[in-house]
N, C-alpha and C positions, 0 to 999 in steps of 0.2 A: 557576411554581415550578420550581426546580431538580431536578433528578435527579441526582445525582452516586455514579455505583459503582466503584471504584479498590478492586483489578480482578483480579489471578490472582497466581499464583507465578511470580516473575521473580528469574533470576540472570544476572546481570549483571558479566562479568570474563572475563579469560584462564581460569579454571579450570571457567566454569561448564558445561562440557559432563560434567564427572565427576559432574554433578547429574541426569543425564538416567534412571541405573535408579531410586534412591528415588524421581524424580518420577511413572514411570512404574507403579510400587509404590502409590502412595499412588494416582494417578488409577485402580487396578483393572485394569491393561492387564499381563497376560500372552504375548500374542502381538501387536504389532503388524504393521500394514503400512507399512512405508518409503515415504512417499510423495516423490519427488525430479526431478530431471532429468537428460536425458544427460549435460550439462557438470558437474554438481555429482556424478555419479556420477564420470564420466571423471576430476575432479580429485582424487578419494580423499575427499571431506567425505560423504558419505553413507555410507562404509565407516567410516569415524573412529568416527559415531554408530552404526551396529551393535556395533563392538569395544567401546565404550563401555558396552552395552549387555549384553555378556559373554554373551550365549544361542548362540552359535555364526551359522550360517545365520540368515536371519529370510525372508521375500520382502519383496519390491521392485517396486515401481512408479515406471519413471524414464522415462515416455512424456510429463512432463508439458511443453504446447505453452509456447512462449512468452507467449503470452493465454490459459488453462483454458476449455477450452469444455467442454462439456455432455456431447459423444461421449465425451471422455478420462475424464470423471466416470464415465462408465457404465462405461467398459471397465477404471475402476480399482477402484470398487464391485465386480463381477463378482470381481477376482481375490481383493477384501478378502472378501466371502464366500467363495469357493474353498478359501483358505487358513486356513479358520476362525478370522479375527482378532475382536480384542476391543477394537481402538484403533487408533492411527493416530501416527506419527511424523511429520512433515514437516520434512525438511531441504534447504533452499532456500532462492529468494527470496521475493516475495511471492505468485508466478505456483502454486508447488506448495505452499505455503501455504493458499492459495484453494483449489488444486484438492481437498486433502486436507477442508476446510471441507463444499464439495461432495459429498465420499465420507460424510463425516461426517450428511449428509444422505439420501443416495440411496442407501448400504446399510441404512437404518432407519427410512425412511419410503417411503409407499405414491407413489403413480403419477409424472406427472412433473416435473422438477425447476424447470420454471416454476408450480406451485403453490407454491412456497417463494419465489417474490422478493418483493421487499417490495415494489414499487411495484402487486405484485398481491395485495395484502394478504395475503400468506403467512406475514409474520415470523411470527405467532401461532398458525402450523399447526406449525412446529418443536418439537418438544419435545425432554424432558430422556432422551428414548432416545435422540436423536442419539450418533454415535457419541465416545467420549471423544478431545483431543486435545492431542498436546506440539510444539511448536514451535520448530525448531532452524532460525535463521535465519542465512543466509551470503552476505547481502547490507544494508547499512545504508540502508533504503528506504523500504519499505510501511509496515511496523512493523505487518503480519497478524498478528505474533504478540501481541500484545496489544489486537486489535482484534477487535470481533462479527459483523463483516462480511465480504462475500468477495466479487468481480466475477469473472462467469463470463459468457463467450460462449454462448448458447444455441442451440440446433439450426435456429430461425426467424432467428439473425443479430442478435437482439438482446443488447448487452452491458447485462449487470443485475446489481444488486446485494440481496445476502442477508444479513439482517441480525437473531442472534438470541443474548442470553445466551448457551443454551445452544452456541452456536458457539465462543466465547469458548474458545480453547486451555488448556487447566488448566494447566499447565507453561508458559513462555517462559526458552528457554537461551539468553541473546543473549552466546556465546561473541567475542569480534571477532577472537581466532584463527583461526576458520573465513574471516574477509574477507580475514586478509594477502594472500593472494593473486589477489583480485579485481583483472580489468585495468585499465588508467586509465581509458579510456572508460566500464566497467558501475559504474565509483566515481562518476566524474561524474553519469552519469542516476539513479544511485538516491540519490545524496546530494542532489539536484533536487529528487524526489520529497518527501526530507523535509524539505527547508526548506518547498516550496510547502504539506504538512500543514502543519506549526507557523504558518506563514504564514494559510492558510485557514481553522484552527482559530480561533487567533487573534482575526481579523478577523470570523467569526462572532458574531452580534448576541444571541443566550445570554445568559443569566447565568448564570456559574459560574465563579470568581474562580480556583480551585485549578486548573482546565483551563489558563487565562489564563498561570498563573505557570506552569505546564511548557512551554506551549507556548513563550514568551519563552522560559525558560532554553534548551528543548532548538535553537530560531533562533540565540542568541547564541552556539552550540556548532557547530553545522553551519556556521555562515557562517564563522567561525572557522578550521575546520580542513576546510574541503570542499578547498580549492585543497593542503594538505598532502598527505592521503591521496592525493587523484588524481595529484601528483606524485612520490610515495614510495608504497608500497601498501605498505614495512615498516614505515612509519611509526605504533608501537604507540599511543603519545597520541593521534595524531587517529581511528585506526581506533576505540579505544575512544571517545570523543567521538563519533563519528560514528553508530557502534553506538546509542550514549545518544540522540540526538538522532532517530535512527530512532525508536524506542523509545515517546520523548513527545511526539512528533506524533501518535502512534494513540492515547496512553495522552488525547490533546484528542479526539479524534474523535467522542466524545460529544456534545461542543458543536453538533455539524454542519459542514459544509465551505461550499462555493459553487461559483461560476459556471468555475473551474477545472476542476473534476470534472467537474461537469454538459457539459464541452464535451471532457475529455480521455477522458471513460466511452463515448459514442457514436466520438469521433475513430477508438479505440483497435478500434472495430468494424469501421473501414473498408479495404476491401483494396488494398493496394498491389503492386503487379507478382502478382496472384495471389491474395495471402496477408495474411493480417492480422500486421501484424508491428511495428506501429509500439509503442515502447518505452515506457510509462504515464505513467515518470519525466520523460521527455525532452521529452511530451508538455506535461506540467504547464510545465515548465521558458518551454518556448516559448507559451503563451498567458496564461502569469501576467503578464507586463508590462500585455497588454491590461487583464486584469478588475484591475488593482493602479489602473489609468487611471479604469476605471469605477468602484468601491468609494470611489475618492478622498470622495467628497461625501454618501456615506450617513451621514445622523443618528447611530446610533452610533457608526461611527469616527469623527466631525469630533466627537462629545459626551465621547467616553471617549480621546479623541489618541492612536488607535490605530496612527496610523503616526511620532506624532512617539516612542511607544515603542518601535517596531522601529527607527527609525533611530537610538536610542540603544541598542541591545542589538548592530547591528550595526557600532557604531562609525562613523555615516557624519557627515557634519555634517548642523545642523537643519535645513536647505534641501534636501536634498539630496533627487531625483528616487527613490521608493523604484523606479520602474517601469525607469528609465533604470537604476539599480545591478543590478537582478534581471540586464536583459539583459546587461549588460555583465559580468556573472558564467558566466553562461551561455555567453559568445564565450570570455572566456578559458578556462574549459572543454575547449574544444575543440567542445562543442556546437555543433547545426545550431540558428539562431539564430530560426529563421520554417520555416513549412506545410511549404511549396513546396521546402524544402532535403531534407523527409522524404519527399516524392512525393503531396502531398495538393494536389489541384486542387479549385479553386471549384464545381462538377460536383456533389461531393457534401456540399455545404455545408446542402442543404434538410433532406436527411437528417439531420446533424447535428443542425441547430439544432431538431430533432421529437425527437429522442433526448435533447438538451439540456432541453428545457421539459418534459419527463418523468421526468428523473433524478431520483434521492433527494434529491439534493445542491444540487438549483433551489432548492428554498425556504428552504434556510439561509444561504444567501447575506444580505452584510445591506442590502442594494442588490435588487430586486427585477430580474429583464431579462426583458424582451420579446425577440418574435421578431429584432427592428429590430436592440435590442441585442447581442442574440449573431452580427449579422450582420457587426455593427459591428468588434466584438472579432476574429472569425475574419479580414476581412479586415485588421485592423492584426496579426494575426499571420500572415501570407503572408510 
């Protein structure tokens, strides 16, 4: 049986940031906390949503890591109480998005924040005192703002995901004014990010026909205008497209993902020169060719010609290699095109493919994989 819930208030336009106090009105939020980053501070979009906001001051939390891990949840929780908030603003990408998801949890629930992941049967310890949340995104990527879920790094090193209604941001302002000015390279990996959603959604073995049609349209929109945006970043039509295409990749995520997630959620764990820094989007980007190799032959996609539909939404012809196009998308990009170009050695592949066969995102695949197989896939992504 299907489940099918679509989904929050979503404004969608050059104008929709002036929607940001009544949404903030209606969702009960008197005092927020700004939840954001230093570069989304530094470039004025976090200030924009304050003025917007017309309260003078508000505080701010703009420590958020490139990957939200668990320490920055507590130390943003701390200030959300300090400041005696009542909600939560997140203006970002999808990294303070999450993180804010996270505060959303751990300023209003009891002990610690690995009681809430889903793969520790927590979604159903979440409740509806989580804290309320509006979603101001400045990247065309995650599509956190219309999604129940959030990936956090936890204090033990594991990256997990949380996954609850009540998480679901009451508000989604997907301005794509706030992206004009995204550099080519952060256009590139997050517009990656949402094709491989609509992609994964998609390809997910579900039933749920209305997921199916967003996710096509919002693919035949990204693939469309990914190579615009990243080549002009003034370029209003594709940013909006772009925006939209974020959007209804998350608005599919209900379907479930696959064997993408399941290997870019641990990847995204692992430290490089130090530091976990590798980019979620980029991620996807580079091991989608594998699992597009592997899905080839699963019963649902060769029953329902799941790929001879994306190859007509992305204008390619009906032969055409979906695996060989992703990548070669990907190179003109600019993107790094394999592992080994992001600093990821074979070393920590065990690791992986243990974080892999435990994700959320393993079983909705519609292709089932084994250890063998995620072994497979990592090393044809090197």
């Amino acid at each position: 049986m299907a489940y099918i819930y679509y989904l929050t208030h979503i404004h969608l336009g050059y104008d929709a940031l002036e929607q940001l106090p009544s949404e903030c009105t209606r969702a009960g939020i008197t005092r927020p906390l700004v939840v954001t980053d230093k570069g989304v501070a530094a470039a004025g979009l976090a200030q924009r949503a304050v003025d917007a906001l017309g309260q003078g001051a508000l505080p701010v939390f703009d420590d958020t890591p490139s990957n939200p891990t668990e320490a920055m949840v507590r130390a943003a929780a701390a200030r959300y109480r300090e400041a005696g908030c009542d909600g939560l603003v997140a203006v970002g990408g999808g990294s303070s998005i999450d993180l804010a998801k996270g505060v959303a949890i751990a300023a209003t629930h009891p002990g610690p924040l690995a009681t809430y992941a889903t793969i520790e049967g927590g979604s159903n310890r979440i409740t509806s005192t989580a804290a309320p949340l509006i979603a101001v995104p400045t990247t065309a990527g995650t599509g956190s703002e219309v999604a129940r879920g959030a990936i956090i790094i936890l204090d033990d090193g594991r990256k997990l995901g949380f996954h609850s209604w009540h998480l679901l941001p009451k508000a989604a302002i997907c301005d794509p004014g706030l992206t004009l000015g995204l550099p080519p390279m952060l256009t590139a990996a997050t517009g990656m990010d949402a094709i491989a959603h609509c992609i994964e959604t998609f390809l997910a073995s579900a039933f749920n026909p209305p997921a199916d049609g967003i996710a096509l349209d919002g693919l035949e929109r990204a693939w469309a205008n990914i190579e615009r945006a990243t080549r002009d970043g003034s370029d209003r039509d594709a940013r909006l497209n772009m925006m939209s295409a974020s959007m209804q990749g998350a608005m599919a995520f209900q379907k479930g993902l696959g064997c993408v997630h399941s290997l870019s959620h641990p990847l995204g764990g692992v430290k490089v020169g130090g530091r976990t820094s590798l980019h979620h989007g980029t991620l996807n980007a580079v091991v989608l060719p594998a699992v597009l190799r592997f899905n080839a032959s699963a019963e649902s996609v060769v029953a329902n010609r799941r790929y001879e539909r994306m190859r007509r939404v992305m204008g390619l012809a009906p032969d055409a290699d979906l695996a060989d196009a992703l990548h070669d998308m990907t190179a003109r990009l600019g993107l790094p095109t394999g592992l080994a170009q992001m600093g990821v050695d074979p070393s920590v592949f065990d690791h992986v493919i243990e974080g892999a066969l435990a994700d959320h995102c393993h079983k909705t695949n519609p292709r089932e994989a084994s250890a063998d197989d995620y072994r497979r896939m990592l090393h044809e992504s090197l």
